[in-house]
C-alpha positions in Angstrom: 0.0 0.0 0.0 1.1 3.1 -1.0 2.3 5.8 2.4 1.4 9.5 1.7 5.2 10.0 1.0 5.0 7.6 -2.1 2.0 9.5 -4.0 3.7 12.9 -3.5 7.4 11.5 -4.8 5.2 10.2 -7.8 3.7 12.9 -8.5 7.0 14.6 -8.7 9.0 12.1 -10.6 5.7 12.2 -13.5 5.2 16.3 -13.4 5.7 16.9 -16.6 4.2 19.9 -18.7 2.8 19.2 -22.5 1.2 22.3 -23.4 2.2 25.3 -25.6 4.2 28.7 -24.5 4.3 32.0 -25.7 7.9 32.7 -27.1 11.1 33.9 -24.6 8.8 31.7 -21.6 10.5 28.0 -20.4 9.3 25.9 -17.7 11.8 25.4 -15.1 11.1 21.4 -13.5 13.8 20.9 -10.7 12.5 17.5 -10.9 13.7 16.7 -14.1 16.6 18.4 -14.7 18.6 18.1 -10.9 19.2 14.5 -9.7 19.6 15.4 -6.3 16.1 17.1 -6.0 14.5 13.6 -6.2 16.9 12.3 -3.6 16.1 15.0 -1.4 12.6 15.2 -1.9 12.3 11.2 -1.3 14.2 11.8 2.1 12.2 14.8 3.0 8.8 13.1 2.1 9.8 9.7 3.9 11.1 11.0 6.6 7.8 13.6 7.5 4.8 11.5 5.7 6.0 8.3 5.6 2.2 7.1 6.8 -1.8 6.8 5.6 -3.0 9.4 7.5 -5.4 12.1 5.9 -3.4 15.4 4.6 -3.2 18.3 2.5 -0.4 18.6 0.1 0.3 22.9 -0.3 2.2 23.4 -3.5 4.1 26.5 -3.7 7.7 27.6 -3.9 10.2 29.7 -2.1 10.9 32.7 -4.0 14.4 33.0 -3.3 17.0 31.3 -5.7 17.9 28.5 -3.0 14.2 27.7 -2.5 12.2 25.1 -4.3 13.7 25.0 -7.7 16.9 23.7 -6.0 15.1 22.0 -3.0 12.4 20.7 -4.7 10.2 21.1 -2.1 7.3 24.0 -1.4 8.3 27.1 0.5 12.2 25.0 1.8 15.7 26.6 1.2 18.7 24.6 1.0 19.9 26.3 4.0 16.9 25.1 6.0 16.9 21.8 4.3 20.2 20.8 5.7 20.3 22.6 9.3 16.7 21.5 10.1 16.1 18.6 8.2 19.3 17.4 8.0 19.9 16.8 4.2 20.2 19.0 1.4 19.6 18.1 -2.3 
């Protein structure tokens, strides 16, 4: 059976966007294109929701250029990652 932890790292691992944009505009997927976000993310997830019980997910990012598009994860900075969390991606 699948923990909370597993459907949000799957969801991450399959974000992938199909559609159409205007000219000069790029998607940026940490996901995809840094290896150690999905280490990090996996830790993270498994360490904090590594269970079945009812949740909401928030998706957002931190601003900052050490937030989530390094991280991987909503509204965390690498400096926070590793002196609270104790990994960093």
């Amino acid at each position: 059976m699948s923990t909370f932890a597993d459907k949000i790292i799957s969801f991450y691992k399959n974000l992938e966007f199909k559609g159409i944009l205007p000219p000069g505009i790029s998607i940026m997927n940490p996901y995809h294109e840094n290896p150690g976000v999905i280490n990090a993310i996996t830790l993270f997830y498994k360490k904090y929701y590594d269970d079945n019980k009812t949740r909401h997910l928030i998706l957002g990012i931190n601003p900052g250029r050490f937030g989530a598009g390094v991280t991987g994860i909503p509204f965390t900075d690498t400096k926070r990652l590793k002196e609270q969390c104790g990994f960093s991606p």
